[in-house]
Each structure stands twice: as C-alpha cells, then as structure tokens.
N, C-alpha and C positions, 0 to 999 in steps of 0.2 A: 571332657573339658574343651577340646576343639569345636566341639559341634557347640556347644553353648558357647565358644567364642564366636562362632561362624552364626547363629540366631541372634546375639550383641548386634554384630552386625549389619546385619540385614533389616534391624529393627530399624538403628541409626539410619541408615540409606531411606526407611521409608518414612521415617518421623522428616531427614532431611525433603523428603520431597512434597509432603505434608507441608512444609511452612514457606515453602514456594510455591507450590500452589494458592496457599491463602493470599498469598504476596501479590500473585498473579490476577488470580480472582478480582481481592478486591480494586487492582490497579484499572479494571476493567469499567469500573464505575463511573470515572469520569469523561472518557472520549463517548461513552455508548450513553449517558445523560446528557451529555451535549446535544447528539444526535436525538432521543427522544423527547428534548426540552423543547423543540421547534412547536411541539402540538400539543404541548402540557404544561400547565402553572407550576411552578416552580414549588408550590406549596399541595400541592397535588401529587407532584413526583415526590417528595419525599416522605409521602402518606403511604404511597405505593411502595415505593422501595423497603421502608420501615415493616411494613404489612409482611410483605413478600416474604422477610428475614423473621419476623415474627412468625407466622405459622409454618413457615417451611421447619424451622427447628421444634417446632411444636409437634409436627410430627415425627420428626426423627428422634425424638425426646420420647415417644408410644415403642416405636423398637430398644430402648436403652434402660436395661434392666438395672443396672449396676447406679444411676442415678436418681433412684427411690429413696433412697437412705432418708428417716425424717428429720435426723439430726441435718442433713442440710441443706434443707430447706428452709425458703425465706420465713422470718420472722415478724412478732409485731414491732421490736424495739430495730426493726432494720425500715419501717417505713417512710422514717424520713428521708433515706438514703433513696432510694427507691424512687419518692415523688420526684427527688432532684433528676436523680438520673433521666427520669422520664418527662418534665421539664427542659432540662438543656437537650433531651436528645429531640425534641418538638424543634426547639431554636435554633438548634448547630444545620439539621441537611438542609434547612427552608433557605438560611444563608450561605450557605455551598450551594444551591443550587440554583441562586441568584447568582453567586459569583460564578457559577459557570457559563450562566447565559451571557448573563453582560461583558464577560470578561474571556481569556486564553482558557482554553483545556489543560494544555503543557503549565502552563503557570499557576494554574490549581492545583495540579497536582501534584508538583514543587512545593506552594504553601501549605501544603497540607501538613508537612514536617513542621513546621512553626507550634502544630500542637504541642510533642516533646519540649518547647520551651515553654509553653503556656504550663503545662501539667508541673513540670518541677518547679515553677517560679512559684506558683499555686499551693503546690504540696509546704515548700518550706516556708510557706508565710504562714498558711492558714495550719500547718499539721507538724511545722518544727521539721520537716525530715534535712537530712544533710545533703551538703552541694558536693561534689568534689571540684578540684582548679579544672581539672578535664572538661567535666561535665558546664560548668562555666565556660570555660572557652568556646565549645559546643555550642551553645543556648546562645554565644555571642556574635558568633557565624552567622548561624540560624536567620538570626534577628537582620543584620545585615544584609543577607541573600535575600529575607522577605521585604527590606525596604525596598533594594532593587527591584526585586519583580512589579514593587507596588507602584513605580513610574509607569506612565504609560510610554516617556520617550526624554529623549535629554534636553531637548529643545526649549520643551516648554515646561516638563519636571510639574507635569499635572500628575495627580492621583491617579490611578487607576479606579472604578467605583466595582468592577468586580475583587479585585483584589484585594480589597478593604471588607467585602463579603464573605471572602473566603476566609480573611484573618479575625474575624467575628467568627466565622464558624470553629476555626480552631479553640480557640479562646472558652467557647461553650462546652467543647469537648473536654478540653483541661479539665472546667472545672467537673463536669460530669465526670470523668476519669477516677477524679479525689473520690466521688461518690460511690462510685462505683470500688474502688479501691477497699474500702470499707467492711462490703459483704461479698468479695472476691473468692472465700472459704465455701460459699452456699453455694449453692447445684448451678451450675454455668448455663444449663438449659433453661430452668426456669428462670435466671436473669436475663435472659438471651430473648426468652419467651415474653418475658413483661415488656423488656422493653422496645421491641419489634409491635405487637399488636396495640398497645397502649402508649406509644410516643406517634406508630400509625394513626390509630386513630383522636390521636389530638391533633395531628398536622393538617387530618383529613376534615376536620372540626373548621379548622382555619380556610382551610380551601372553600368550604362552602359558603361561610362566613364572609370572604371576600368575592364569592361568586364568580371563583374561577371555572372555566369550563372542563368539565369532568369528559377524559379521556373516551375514547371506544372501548371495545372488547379486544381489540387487538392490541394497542397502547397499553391496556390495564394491565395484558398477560404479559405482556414484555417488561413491563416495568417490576410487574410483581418476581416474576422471572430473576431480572437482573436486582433485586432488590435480595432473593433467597441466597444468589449467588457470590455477592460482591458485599454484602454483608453479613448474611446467617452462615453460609456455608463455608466463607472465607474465615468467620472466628470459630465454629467448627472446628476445621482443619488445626486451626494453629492453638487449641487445645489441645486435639490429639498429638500434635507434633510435640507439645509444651511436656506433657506425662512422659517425653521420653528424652527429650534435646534438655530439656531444663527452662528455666525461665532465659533467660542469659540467652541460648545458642539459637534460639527459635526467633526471640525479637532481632537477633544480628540476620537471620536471613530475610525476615520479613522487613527491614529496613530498605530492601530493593523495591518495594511496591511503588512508592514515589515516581523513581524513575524509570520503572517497566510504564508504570500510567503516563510520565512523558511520552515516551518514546510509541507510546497506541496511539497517543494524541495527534501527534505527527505524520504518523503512517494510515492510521485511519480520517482526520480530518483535513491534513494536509496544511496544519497551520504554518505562517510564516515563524520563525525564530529569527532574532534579534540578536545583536551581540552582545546588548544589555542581561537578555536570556540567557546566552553562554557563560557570561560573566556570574551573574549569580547562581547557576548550574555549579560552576567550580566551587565556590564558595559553598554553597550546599552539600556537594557531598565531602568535603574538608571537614565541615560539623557532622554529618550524618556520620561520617569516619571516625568521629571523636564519641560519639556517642557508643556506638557498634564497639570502640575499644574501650571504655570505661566500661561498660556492660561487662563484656569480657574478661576482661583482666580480675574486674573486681567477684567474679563468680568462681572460684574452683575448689576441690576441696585438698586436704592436707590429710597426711597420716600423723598421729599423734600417740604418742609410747611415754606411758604412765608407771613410774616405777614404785612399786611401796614396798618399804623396811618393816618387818616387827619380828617381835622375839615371844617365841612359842615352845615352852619347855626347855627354856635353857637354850633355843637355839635358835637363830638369827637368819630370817627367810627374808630372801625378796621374791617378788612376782612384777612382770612385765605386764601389763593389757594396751593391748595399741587398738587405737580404734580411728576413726574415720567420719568426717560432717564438712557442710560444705558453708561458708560464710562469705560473708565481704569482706576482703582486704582493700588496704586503706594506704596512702604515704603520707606523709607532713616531713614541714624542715627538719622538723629533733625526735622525731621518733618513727618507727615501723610498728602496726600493729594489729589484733585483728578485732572485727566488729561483728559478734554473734546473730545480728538479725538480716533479713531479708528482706526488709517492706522497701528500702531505697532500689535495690532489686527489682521486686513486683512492680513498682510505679513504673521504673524504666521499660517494664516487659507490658504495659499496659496502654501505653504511651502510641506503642509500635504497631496497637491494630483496631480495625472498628469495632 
C-alpha cells in the first residue's frame, strides 16, 4: 500500500513537471520568433513552425504503440471539423506572427490569454455551453488587460497595429478550439499530425503566393526546430501530463506560459516595459487567477453511499454501495448542485495550450 502510495506520487511530481514544461516550452515561441522574424516572412514562419510540430509528432506517433486503436481514429463525419481546424490554424500563427513583428514580444505574449475569452465567448453562442459568474468576471479582466496592451501610449491612445494582430490570432484560435473540441476523443497524434503538416503547408502555399523569401538551411532548421518544440512537443507534454493531473490541474499549471513568455521576452530581447504594461500585467493575472480557480474548484470528485431497502423471504435487507466520479460543481443564488458533464471542463483545459 505504501509503495503504490509512494508510485501515486511520483507519478503526480512527473505529470506536474510534464505541464511546465509544456508551459515552458511553448512560452518559448514568442521572444525566439521575434528573433528569427528579422530574416523570415512572417507567413513563412508559420509554415515552418506548423511543419516542425507536424512531423516532429508524426514521428513520435511511429514509437507509440498504445495510439493505434481504429476506434480512434479520425473519421469521415469528423471532416468538417478537421478542415476548420486546419483553416483557422493557416490564419491564427500568420497573425501572431505579424503581431509579433510589428508589435512588443512581452505584449504578445500577454494577449495571447485573450484566446480563453475568445474560446468561451464562442463555445456558448455557437454550442449553448454554460458561463459561470467566475468565469465572466475572468473573460472581463481579460478583455480589459487586452485593451490596454492594445494602446500604444496614453498620449495619443493610438492603436497598436501588432496588437490587433495578435488579437485576430487569438480569436481564430477560439474558434479553431470549438473545432477542435469536437473530435478531442480521436487519437491526439493524428490530430496533432494533421494539423502541423497540413495548416504548414497551406501557410506555406501563402508564402509563396505572396513571394515571400524562403528562409536558408539554417533558418529553416531553427524554425522547424522551434516549431517541434513550442508547439508539437509542448502539446505532447501536456497530454501526458493531462492522463494523470486531469483536465483541470494540468491547464492551472500551464496557465504560467504567458507570463514565463513575458518574462523571456524581457530577458532575452531586452524590451522596454511601460507602466501601461504593468498595469494590464495586474489585471491579467487577476483573470488568469480567476480562470485557474473556476477550473479548479469546479473539477473534484465526491464519494457517494447509495443505500437500498428490500424484503427477501420475510426479511428486510439493506446494502450500502458507495462509489466515486468526478463532475462539475456549480453555485447559484437558490441552489447548490451538481452537473454531470465535463465538456465546459475540456474547453477550459483546451483553451490553456497550442
């Protein structure tokens, strides 16, 4: 008994370092595309990066015996889900990675959280799912912190035109997310795999199209590099982490990538920061706070003790069965109660990574 308490353990410890590192990883994407955007179209790198994550899991998908199953595997009545995915995910990095160039690293990497509001705003119009007040409030920060960033200064309270790039790329993402959401059940590889090599090369359709200049050999490896890493290997991780932390405890760690990608942005590009910055800095993780506890709270599971009566030969039995499942709880003004599905769950935990 101890020693499978002590293996619990040690599991938890490695699923927890599993979903920091994805955190990590992908935080890694935006100061080191700053850096490689200087010599690359912006619609180039995000052919390269897509690519990168697309066969890099494609081969890690050849070692992973356990992810054969046919039952889940993509379908034909999953293909319009599929196209979208692969669609928005062409349009989402082309505008992140215009709003990276034109605009702050640190402040990308900030808006990027604005997705979690784009995905639930999305999910409950177009798919009915439920809001909570939390999760509202959350989504209202959010939205706030992203207006700020989106100044360039007070003075003149112009737009920022990367920050409006990056809040398009969120917004695509949302709704790819919904899509994505959908056929979340089938093999995480092969959607992983579609749409790395197949949103790669539609981006990379586009680059040529607009006759952007295609990178060297050294550029191409870097990018495809940082593409395996900061997106194939980072959702990688935070599956593996997910099969053991839950949905719930793995998006509350991976909720730091944001601000680990500020904080690279800084230290590696040496940007200046603003007090406008700081400002909506607070305000963002006051929602990302809020987010990380509605996750939470709403995810645990309960013990439940089931008694039944009946009368067998004249004589009057009960039996106990207590058993154990894990749902969303909920509050409201006039009642407490529970809510047997997990999809407002999954959104939240889908929300939280590329």
């Amino acid at each position: 008994m101890i020693m499978d308490l002590r293996g619990k353990q040690m599991s938890n410890v490695k699923a927890i370092v599993y979903a920091l590192l994805a955190a990590v990883f992908y935080a890694i994407n935006v100061p080191v595309s700053k850096i490689i955007l200087k010599d690359v179209g912006p619609a180039s790198m995000a052919a390269l990066l897509y690519l990168g994550a697309g066969i890099g899991i494609a081969v890690l998908s050849l070692f992973n015996r356990n992810d054969g199953n046919q039952s889940q595997r993509l379908s034909k009545k999953d293909l319009p889900y599929v196209i979208g995915m692969i669609v928005l995910d062409i349009a989402a990095p082309i505008f992140l990675m215009l709003g990276i160039r034109m605009g702050s690293a640190a402040n990308a990497s900030l808006l990027g959280n604005f997705e979690i509001a784009a995905t639930t705003i999305i999910a409950m119009i177009l798919f009915k799912e439920p809001v909570s007040r939390r999760l509202w409030a959350a989504i209202g920060l959010i939205t706030l912190s992203s207006i700020i960033l989106s100044f360039e200064r007070t003075d003149s309270f112009s737009f920022s035109y990367g920050s409006l790039f990056v809040l398009a790329a969120t917004i695509c993402w949302g709704f790819e997310n919904n899509c994505t959401r959908n056929i979340s059940s089938k093999s995480t590889y092969e959607i992983v795999a579609l749409k790395g090599i197949f949103s790669g090369l539609g981006s990379l359709g586009i680059a040529l199209l607009t006759k952007e200049h295609l990178p060297g050999i050294r550029l191409t490896a870097a990018a495809l590099l940082l593409g395996f890493v900061a997106y194939g290997l980072s959702i990688f991780l935070y599956v593996r982490a997910q099969n053991v932390l839950g949905a719930a405890k793995t998006s509350a760690y991976y909720a730091a990538a944001p601000f680990v990608g500020t904080f690279l942005s800084y230290v590696v590009l040496r940007e200046p920061l603003s007090w406008m910055y700081f400002a909506a800095l607070a305000v963002m993780i006051a929602g990302s706070s809020l987010v990380v506890a509605d996750t939470l709270i709403r995810h645990h599971a309960h013990m439940h003790a089931h008694t039944f009566t009946h009368t067998h030969d004249g004589t009057t039995h009960t039996h106990t069965v207590t058993h154990s499942h894990d749902h969303n709880h909920y509050m409201t003004d006039d009642r407490h109660g529970h809510h047997h599905t997990n999809k407002e769950l999954e959104l939240l935990a889908k929300t939280m990574h590329r």
